[in-house]
N, C-alpha and C positions, 0 to 999 in steps of 0.2 A: 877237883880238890887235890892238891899236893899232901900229901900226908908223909913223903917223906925226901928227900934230896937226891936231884937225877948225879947221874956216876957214869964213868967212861963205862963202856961194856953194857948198859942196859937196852934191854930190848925195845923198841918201839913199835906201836899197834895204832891202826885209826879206831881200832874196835876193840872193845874189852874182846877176850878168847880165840878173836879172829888169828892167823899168821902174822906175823913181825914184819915189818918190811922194811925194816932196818934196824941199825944198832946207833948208839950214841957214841959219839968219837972225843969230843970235848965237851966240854962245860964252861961257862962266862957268868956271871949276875946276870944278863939280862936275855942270856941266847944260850946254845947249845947248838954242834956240829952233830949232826945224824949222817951215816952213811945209807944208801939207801941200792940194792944190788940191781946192778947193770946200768947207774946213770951218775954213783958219785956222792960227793959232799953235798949238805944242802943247811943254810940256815937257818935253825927255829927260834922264833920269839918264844919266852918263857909264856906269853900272853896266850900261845897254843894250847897249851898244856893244859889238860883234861884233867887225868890224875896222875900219879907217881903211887905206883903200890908194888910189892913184891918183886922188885927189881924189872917191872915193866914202865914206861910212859905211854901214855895214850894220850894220842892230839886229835883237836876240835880241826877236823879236815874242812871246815870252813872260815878257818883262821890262816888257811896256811895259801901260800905264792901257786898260783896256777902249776907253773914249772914243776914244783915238788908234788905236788895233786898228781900230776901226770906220768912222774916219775913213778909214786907211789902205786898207780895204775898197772906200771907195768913191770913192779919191782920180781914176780915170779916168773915172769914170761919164758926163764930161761930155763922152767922145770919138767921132766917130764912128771905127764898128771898121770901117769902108772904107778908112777911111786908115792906111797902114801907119805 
């Protein structure tokens, strides 16, 4: 459920509360550019979209391109888990 319009800068979640695994870069009518850390640009159909709340979007991770799935996999890899 979109409840309100996605905006450069919003965070993106495959999970409500879960970690962001990216941020939103553009905006189109029918798509949106997500950056997503350590793999790049990637293109989301609006038709992904879960919800739009609180300056978050969260996608239906089985709406979306293997590639991006995989990316999303390994979007913290680059973390140390010491650090909360």
């Amino acid at each position: 459920m979109v409840e309100e319009s996605i905006k450069e800068g919003f965070d993106v979640f495959v999970h409500d509360g879960d970690k962001a695994v990216g941020a939103v870069r553009r905006v189109s009518p029918h798509d949106f550019i997500v950056y997503v850390e350590n793999a790049g640009d990637f293109v989301v159909p609006l038709s992904a979209v879960k919800e739009v709340q609180a300056e978050k979007v969260v996608l239906d991770c089985a709406k979306l391109e293997l590639r991006l799935r995989r990316a999303i996999g390994h979007a913290h890899d680059g973390e140390d888990p010491n650090i909360p």
